[in-house]
PDB file of the backbone (N, CA, C, O) and the ligand in Angstrom, with CONECT records:
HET     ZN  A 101       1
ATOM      1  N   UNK A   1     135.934  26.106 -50.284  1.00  0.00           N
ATOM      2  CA  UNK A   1     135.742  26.438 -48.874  1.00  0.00           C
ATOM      3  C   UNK A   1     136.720  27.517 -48.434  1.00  0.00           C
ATOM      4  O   UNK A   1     137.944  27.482 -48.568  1.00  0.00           O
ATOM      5  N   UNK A   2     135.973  28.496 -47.876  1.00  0.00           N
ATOM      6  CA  UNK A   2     137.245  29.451 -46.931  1.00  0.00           C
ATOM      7  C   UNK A   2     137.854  29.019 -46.219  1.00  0.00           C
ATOM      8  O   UNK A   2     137.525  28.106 -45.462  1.00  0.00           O
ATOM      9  N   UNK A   3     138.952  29.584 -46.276  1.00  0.00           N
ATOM     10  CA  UNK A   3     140.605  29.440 -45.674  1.00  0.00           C
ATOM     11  C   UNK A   3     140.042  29.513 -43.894  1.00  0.00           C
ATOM     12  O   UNK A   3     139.429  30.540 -43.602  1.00  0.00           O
ATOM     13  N   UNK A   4     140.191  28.757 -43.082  1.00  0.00           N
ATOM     14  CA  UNK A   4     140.061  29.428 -41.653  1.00  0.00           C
ATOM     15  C   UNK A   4     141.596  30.303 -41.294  1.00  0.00           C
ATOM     16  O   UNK A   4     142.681  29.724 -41.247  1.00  0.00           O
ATOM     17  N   UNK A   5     141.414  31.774 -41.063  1.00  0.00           N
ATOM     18  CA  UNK A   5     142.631  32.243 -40.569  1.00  0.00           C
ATOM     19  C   UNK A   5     142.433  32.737 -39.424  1.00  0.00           C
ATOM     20  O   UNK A   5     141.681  33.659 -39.106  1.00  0.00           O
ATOM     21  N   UNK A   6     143.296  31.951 -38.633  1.00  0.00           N
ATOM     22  CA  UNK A   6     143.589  32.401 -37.014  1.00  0.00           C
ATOM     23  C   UNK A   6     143.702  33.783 -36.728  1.00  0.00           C
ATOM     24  O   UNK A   6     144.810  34.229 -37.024  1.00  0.00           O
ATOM     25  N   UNK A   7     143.222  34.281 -36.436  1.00  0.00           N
ATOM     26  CA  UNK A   7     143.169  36.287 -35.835  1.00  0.00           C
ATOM     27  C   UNK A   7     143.790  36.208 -34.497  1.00  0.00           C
ATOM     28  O   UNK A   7     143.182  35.588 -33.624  1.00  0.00           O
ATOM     29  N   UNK A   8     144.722  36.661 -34.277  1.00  0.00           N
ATOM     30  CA  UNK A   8     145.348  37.389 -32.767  1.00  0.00           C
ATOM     31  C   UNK A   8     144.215  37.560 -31.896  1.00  0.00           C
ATOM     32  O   UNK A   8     143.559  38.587 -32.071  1.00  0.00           O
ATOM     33  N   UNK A   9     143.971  37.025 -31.289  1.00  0.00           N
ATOM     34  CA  UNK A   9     142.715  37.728 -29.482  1.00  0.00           C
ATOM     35  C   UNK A   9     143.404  38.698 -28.904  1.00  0.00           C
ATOM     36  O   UNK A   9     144.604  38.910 -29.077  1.00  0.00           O
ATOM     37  N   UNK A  10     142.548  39.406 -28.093  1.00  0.00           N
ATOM     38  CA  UNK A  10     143.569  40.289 -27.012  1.00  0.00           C
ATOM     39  C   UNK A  10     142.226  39.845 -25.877  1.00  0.00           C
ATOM     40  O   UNK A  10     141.049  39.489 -25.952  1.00  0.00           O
ATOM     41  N   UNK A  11     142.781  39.996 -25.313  1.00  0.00           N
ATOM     42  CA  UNK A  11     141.904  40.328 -23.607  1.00  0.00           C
ATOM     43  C   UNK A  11     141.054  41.625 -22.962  1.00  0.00           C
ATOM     44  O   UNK A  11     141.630  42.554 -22.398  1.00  0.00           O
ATOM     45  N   UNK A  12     139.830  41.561 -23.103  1.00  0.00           N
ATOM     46  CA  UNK A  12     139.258  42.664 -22.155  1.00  0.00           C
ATOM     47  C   UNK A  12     139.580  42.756 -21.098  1.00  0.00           C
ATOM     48  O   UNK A  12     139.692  41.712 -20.455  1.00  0.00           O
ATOM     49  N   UNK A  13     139.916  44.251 -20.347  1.00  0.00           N
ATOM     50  CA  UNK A  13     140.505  44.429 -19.512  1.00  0.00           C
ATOM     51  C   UNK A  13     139.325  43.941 -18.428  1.00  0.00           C
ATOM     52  O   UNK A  13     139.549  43.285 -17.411  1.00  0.00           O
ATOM     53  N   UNK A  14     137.857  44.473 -18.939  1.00  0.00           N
ATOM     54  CA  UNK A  14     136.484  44.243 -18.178  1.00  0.00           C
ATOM     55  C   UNK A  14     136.343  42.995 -17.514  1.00  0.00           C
ATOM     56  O   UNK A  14     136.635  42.515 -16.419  1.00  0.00           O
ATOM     57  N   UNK A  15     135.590  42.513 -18.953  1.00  0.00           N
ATOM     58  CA  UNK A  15     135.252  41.056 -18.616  1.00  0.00           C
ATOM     59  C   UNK A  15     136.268  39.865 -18.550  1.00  0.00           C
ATOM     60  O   UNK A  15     136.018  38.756 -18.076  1.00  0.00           O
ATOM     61  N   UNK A  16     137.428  40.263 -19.089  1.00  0.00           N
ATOM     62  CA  UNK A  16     138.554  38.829 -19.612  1.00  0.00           C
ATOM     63  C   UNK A  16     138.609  38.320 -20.468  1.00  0.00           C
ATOM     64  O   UNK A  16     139.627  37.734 -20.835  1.00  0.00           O
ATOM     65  N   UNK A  17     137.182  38.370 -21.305  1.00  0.00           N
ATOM     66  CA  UNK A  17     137.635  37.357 -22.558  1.00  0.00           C
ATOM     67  C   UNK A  17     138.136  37.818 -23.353  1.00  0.00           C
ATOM     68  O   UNK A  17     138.313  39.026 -23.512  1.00  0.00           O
ATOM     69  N   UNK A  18     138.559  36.730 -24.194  1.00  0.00           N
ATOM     70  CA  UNK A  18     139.630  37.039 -25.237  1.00  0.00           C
ATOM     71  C   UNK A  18     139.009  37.231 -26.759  1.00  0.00           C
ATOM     72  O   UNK A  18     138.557  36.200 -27.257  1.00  0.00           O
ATOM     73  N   UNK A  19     138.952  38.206 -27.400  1.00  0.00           N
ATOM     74  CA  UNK A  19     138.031  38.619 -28.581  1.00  0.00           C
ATOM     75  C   UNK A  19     139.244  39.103 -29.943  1.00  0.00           C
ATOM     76  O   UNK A  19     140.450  39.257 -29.753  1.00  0.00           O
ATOM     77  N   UNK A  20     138.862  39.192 -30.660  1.00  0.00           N
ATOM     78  CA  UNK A  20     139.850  40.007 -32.209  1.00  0.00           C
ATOM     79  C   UNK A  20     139.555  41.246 -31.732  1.00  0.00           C
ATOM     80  O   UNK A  20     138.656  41.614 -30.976  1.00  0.00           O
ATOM     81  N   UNK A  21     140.302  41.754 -32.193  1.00  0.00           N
ATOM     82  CA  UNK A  21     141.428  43.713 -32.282  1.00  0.00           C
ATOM     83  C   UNK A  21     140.117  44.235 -32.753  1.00  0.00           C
ATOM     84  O   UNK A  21     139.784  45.401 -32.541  1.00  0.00           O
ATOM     85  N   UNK A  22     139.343  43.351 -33.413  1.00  0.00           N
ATOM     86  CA  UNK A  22     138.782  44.024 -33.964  1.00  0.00           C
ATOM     87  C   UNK A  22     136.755  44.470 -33.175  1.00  0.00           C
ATOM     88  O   UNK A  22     135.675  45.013 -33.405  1.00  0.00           O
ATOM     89  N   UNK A  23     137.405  43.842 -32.401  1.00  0.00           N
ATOM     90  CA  UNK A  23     135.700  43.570 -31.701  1.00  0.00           C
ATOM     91  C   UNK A  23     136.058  44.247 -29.971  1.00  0.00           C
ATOM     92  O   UNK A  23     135.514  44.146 -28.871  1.00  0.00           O
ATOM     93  N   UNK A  24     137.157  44.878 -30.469  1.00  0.00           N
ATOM     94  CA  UNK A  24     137.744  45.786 -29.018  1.00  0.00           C
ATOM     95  C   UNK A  24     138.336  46.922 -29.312  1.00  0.00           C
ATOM     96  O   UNK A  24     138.887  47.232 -30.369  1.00  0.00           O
ATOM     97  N   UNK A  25     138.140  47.859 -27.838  1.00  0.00           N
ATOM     98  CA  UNK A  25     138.492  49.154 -28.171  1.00  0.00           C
ATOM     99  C   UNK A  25     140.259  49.274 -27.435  1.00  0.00           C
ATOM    100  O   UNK A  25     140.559  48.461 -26.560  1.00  0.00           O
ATOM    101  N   UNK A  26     141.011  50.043 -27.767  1.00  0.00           N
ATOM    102  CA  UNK A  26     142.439  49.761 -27.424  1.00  0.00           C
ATOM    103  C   UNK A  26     142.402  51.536 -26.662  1.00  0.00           C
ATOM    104  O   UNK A  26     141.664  52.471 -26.971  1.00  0.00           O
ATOM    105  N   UNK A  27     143.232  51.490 -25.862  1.00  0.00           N
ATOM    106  CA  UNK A  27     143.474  52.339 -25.220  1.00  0.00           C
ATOM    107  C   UNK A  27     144.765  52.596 -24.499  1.00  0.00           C
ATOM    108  O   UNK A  27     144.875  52.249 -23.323  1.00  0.00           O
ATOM    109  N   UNK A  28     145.892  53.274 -25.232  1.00  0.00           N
ATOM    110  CA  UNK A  28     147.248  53.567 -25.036  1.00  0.00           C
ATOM    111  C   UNK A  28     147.925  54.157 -24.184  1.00  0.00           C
ATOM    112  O   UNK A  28     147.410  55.225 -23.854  1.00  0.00           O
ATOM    113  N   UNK A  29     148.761  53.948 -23.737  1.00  0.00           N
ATOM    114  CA  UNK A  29     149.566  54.967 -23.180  1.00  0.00           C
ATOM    115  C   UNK A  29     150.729  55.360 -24.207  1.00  0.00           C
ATOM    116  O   UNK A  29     151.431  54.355 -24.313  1.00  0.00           O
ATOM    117  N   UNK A  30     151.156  56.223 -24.880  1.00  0.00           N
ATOM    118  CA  UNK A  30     152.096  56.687 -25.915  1.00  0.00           C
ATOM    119  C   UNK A  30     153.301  57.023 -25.092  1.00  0.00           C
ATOM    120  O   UNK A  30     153.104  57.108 -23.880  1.00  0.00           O
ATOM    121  N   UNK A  31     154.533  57.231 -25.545  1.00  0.00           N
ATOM    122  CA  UNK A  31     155.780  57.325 -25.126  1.00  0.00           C
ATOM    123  C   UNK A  31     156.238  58.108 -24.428  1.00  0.00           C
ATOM    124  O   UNK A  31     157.187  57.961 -23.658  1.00  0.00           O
ATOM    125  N   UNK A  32     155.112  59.760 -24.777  1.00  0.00           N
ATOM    126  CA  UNK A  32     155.197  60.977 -24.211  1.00  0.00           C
ATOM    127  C   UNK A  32     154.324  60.700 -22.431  1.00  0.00           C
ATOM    128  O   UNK A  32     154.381  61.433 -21.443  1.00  0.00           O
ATOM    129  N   UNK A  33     153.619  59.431 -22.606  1.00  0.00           N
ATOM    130  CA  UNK A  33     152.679  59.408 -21.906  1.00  0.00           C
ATOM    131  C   UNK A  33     151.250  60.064 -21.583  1.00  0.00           C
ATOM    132  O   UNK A  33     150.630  60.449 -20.592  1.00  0.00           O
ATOM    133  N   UNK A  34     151.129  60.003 -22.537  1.00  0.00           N
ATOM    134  CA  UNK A  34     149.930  60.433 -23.205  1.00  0.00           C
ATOM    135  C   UNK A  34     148.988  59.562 -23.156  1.00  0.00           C
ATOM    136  O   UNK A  34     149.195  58.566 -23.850  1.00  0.00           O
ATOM    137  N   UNK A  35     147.680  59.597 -22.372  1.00  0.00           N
ATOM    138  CA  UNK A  35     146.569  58.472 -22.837  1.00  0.00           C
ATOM    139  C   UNK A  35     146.054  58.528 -23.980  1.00  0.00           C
ATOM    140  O   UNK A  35     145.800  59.682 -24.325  1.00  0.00           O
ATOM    141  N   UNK A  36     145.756  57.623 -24.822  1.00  0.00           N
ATOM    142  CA  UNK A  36     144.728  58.176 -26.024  1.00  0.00           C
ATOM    143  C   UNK A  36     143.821  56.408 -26.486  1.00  0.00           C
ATOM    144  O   UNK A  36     144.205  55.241 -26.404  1.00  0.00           O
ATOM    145  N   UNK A  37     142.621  57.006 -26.924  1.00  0.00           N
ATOM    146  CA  UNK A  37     141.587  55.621 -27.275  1.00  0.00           C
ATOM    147  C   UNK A  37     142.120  56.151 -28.848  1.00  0.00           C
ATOM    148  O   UNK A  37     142.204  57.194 -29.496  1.00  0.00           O
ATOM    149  N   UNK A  38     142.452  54.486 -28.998  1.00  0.00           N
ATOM    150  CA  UNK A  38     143.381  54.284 -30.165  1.00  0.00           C
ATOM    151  C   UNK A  38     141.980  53.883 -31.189  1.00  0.00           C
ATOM    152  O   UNK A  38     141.348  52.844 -30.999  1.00  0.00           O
ATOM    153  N   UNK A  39     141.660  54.764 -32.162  1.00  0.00           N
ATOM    154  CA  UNK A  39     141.025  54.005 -33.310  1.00  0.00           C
ATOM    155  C   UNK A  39     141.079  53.344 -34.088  1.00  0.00           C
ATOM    156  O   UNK A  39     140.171  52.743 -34.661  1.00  0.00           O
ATOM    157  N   UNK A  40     142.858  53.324 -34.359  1.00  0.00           N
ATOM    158  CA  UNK A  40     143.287  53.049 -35.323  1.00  0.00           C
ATOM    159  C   UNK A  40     144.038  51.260 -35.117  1.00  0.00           C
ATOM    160  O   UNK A  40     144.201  50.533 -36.098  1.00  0.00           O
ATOM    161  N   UNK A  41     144.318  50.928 -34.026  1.00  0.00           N
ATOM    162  CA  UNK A  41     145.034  50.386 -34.096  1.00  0.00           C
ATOM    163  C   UNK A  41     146.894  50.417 -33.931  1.00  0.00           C
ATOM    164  O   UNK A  41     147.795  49.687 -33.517  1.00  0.00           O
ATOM    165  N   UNK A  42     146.723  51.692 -34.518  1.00  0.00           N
ATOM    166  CA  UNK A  42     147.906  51.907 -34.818  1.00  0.00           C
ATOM    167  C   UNK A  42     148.932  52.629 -33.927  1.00  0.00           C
ATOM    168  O   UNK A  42     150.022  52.970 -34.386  1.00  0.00           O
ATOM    169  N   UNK A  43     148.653  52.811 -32.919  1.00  0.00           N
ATOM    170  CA  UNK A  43     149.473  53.961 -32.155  1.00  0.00           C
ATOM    171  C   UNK A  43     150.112  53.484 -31.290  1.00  0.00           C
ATOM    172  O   UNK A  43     149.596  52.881 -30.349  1.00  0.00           O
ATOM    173  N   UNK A  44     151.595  53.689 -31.459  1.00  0.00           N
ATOM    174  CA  UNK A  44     152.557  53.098 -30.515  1.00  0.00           C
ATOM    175  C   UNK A  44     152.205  52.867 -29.123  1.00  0.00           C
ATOM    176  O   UNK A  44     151.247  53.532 -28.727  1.00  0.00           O
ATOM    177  N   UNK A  45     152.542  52.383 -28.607  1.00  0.00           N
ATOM    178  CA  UNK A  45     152.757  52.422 -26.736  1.00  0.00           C
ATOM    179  C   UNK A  45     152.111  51.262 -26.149  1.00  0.00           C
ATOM    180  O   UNK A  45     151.743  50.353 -26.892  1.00  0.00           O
ATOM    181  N   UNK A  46     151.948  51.202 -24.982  1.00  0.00           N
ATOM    182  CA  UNK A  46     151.762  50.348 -24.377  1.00  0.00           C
ATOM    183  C   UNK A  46     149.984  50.407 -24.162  1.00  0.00           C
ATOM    184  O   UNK A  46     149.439  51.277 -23.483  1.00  0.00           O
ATOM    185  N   UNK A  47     149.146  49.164 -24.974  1.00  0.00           N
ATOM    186  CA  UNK A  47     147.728  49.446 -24.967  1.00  0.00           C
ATOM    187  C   UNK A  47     147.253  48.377 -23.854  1.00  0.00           C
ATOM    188  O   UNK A  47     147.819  47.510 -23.188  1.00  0.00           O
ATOM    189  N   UNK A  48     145.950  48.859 -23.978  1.00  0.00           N
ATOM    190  CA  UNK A  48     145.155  47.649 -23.704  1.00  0.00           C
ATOM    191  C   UNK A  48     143.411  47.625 -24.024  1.00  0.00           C
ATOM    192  O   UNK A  48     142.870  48.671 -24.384  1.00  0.00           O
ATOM    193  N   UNK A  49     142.859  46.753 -23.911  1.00  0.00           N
ATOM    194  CA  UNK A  49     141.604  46.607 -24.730  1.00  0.00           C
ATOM    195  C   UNK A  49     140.433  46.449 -23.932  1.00  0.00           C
ATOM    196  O   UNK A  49     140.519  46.212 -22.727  1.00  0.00           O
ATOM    197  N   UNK A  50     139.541  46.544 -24.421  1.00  0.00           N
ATOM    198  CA  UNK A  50     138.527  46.716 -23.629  1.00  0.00           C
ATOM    199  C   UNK A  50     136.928  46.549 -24.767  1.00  0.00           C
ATOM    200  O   UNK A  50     136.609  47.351 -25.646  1.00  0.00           O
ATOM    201  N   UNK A  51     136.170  45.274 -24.373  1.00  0.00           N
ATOM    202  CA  UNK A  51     135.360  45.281 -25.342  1.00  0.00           C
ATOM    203  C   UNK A  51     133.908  46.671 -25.569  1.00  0.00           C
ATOM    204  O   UNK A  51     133.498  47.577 -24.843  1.00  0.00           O
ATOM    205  N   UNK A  52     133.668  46.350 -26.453  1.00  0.00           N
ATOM    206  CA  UNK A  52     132.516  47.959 -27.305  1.00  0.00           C
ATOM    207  C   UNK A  52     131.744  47.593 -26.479  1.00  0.00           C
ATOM    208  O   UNK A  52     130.776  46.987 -26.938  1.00  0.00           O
ATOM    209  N   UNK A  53     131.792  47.774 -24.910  1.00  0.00           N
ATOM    210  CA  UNK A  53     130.119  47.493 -24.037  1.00  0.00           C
ATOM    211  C   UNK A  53     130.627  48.191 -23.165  1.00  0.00           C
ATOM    212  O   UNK A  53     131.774  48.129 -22.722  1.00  0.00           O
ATOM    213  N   UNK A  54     129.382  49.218 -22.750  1.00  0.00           N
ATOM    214  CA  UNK A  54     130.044  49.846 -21.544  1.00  0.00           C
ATOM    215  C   UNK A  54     129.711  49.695 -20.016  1.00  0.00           C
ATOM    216  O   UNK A  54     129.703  50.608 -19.190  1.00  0.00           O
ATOM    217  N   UNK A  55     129.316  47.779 -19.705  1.00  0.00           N
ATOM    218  CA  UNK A  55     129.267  47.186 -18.828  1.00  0.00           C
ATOM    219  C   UNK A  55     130.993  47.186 -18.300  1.00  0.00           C
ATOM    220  O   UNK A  55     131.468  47.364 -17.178  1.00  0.00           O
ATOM    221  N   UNK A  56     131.726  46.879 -19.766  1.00  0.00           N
ATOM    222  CA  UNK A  56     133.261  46.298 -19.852  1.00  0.00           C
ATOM    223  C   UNK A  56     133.970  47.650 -19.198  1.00  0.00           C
ATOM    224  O   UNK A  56     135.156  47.418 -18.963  1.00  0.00           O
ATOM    225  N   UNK A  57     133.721  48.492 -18.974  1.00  0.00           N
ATOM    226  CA  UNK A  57     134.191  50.397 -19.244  1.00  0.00           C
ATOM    227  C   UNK A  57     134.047  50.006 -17.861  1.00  0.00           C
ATOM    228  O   UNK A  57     135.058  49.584 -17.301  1.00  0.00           O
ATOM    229  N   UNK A  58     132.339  50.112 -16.837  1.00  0.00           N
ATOM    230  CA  UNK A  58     132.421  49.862 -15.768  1.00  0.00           C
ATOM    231  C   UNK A  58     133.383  48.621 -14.413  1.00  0.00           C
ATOM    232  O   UNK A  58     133.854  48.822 -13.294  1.00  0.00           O
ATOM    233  N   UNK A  59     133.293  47.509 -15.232  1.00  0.00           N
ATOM    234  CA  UNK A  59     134.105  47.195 -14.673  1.00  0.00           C
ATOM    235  C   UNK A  59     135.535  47.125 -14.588  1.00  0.00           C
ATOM    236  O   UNK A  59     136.186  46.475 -13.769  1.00  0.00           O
ATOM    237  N   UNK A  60     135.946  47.828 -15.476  1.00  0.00           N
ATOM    238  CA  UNK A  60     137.125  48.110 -15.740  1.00  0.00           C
ATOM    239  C   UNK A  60     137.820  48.966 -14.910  1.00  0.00           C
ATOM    240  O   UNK A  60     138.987  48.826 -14.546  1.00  0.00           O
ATOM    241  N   UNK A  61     136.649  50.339 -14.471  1.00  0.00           N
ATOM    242  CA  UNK A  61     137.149  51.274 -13.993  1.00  0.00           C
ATOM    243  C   UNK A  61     136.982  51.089 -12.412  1.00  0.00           C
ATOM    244  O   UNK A  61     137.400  51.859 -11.548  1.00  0.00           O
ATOM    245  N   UNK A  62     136.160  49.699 -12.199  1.00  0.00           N
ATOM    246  CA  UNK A  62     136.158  49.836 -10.679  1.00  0.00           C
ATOM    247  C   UNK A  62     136.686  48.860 -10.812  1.00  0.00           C
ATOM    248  O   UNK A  62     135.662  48.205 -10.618  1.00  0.00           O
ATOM    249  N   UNK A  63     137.405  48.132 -10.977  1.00  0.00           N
ATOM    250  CA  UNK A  63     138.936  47.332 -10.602  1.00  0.00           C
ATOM    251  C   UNK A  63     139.985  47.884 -11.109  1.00  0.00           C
ATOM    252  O   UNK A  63     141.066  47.338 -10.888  1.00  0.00           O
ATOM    253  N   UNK A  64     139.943  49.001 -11.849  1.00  0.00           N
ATOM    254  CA  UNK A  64     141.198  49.735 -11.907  1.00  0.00           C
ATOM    255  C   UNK A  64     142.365  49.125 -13.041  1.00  0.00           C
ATOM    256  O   UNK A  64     143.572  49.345 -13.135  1.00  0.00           O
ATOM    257  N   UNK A  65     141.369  48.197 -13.909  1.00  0.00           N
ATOM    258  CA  UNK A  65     142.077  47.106 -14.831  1.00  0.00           C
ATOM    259  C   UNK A  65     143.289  48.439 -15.609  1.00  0.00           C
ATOM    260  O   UNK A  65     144.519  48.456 -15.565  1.00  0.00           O
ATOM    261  N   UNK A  66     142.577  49.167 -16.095  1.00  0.00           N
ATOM    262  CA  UNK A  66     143.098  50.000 -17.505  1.00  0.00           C
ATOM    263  C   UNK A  66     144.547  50.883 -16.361  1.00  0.00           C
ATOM    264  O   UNK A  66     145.670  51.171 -16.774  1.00  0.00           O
ATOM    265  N   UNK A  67     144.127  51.072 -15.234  1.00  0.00           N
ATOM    266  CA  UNK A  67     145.322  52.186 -14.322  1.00  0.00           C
ATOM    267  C   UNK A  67     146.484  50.799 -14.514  1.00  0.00           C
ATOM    268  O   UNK A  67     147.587  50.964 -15.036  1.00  0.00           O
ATOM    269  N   UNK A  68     145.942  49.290 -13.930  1.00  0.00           N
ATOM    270  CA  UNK A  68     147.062  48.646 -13.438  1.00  0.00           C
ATOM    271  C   UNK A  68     148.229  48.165 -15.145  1.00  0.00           C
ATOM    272  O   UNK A  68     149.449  48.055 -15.265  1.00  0.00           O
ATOM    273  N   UNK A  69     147.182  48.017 -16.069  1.00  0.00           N
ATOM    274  CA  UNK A  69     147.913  47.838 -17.348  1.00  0.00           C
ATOM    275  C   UNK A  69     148.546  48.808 -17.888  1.00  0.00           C
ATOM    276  O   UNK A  69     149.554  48.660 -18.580  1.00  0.00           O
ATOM    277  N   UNK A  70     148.023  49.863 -17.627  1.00  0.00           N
ATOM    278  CA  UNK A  70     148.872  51.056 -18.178  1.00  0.00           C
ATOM    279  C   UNK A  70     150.186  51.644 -17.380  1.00  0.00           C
ATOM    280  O   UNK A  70     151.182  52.226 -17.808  1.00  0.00           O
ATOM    281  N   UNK A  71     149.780  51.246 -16.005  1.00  0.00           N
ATOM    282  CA  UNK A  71     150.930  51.737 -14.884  1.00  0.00           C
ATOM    283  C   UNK A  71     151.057  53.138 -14.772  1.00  0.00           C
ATOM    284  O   UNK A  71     152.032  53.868 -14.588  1.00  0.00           O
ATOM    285  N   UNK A  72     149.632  53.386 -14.953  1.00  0.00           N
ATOM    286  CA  UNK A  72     149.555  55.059 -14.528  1.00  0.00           C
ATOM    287  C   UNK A  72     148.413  55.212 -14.260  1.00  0.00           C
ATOM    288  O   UNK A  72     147.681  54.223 -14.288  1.00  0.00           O
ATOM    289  N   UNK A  73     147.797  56.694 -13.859  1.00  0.00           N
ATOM    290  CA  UNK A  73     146.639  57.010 -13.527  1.00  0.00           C
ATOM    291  C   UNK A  73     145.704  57.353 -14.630  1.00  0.00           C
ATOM    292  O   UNK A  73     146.185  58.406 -15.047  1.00  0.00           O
ATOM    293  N   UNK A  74     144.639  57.089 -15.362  1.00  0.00           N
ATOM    294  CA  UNK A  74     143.986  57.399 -16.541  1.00  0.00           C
ATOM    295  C   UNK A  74     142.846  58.772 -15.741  1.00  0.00           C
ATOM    296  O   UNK A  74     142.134  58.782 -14.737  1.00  0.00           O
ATOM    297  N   UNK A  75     143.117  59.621 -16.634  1.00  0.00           N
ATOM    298  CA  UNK A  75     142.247  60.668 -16.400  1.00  0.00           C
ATOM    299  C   UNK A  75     140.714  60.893 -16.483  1.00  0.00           C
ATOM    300  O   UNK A  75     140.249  60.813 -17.620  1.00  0.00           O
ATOM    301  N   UNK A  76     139.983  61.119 -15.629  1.00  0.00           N
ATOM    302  CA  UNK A  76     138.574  60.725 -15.618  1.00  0.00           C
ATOM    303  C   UNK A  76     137.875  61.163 -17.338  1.00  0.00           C
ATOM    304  O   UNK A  76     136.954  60.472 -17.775  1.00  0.00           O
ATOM    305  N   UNK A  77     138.339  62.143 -18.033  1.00  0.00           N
ATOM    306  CA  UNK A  77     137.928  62.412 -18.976  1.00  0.00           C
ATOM    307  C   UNK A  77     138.222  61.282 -20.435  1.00  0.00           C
ATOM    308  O   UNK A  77     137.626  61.110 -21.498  1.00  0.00           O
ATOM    309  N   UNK A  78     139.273  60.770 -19.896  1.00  0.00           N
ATOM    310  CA  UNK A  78     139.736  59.448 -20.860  1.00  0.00           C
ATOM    311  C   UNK A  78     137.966  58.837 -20.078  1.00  0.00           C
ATOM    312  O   UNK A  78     137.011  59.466 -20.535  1.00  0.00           O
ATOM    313  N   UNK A  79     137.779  58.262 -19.527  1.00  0.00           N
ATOM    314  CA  UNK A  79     136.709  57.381 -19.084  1.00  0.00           C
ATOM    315  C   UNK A  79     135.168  58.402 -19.942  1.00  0.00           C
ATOM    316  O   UNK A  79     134.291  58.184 -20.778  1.00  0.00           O
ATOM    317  N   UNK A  80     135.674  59.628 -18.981  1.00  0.00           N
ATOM    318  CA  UNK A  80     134.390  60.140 -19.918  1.00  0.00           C
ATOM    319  C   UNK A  80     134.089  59.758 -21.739  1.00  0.00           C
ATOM    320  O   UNK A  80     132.986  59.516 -22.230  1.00  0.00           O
ATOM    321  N   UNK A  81     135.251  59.794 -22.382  1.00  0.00           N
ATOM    322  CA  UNK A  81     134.942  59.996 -23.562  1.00  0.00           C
ATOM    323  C   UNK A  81     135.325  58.563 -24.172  1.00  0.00           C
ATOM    324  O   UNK A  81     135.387  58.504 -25.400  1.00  0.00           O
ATOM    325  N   UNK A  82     135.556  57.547 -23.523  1.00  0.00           N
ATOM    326  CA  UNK A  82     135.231  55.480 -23.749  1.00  0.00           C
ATOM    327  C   UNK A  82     133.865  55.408 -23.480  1.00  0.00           C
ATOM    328  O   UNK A  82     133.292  54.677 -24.288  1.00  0.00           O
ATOM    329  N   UNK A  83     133.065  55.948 -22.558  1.00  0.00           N
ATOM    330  CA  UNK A  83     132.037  56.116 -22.076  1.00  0.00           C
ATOM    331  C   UNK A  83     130.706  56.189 -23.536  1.00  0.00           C
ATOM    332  O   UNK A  83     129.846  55.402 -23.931  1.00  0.00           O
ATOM    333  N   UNK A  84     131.331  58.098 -24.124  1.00  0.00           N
ATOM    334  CA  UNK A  84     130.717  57.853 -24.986  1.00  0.00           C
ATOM    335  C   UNK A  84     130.229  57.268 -26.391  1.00  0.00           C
ATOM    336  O   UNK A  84     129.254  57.264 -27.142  1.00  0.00           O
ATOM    337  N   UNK A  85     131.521  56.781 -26.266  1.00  0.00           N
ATOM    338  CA  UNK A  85     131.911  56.084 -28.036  1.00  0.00           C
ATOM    339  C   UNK A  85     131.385  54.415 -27.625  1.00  0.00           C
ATOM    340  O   UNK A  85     131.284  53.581 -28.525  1.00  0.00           O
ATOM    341  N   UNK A  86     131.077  54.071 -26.190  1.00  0.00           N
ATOM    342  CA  UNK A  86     130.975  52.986 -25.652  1.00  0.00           C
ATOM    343  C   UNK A  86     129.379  53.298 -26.347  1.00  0.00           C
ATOM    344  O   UNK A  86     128.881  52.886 -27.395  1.00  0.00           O
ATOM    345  N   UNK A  87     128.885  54.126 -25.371  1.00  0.00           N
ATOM    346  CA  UNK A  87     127.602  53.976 -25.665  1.00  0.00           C
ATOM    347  C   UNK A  87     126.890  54.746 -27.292  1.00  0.00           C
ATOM    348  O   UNK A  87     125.711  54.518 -27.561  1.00  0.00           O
ATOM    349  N   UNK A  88     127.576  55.441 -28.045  1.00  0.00           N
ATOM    350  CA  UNK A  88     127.441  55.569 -28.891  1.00  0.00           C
ATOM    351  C   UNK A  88     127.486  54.521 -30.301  1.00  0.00           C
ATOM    352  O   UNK A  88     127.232  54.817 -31.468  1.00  0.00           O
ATOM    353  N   UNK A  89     127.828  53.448 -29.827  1.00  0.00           N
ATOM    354  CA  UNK A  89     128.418  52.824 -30.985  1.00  0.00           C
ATOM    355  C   UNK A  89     129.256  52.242 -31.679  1.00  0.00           C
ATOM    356  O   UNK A  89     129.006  51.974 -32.854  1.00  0.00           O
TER     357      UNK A  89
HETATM  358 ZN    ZN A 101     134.669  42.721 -21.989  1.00  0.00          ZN2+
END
């Protein structure tokens, strides 16, 4: 029988629930302060997540989830381009 291994959740900023890293999109603020949609996982700073639906994108952006977690203003073109990778796939 497989091992059950516990995976880390994170929280959609959208909807709330709590899903794996891996079934969400992360979206950073870097040190320079820099926004960037993290593909990797990997990129320093202060993220936050947001699930692959771009119901989650909408409500996100009209409660302002991703501005209040990040503690800055996200640039409409950051939205533009979650938008398309939202709906792309
Ligand atoms: Zn969600």
């Amino acid at each position: 029988m497989a091992q059950i291994k516990k995976k880390p959740l994170r929280r959609c900023a959208g909807c709330g629930s709590m899903k794996e890293k891996t079934e969400l999109i992360r979206v950073v603020k870097t040190e320079s302060g820099e926004i960037k949609i993290d593909q990797t996982g990997k990129v320093n700073g202060r993220g936050v997540y947001l699930c692959k639906d771009p119901e989650c994108l909408r409500k996100a952006r009209k409660s302002r989830a991703l501005e209040r977690s990040l503690r800055c203003s996200l640039p409409p073109d950051v939205y533009d381009e979650l938008g398309r990778q939202l709906d792309g796939g």
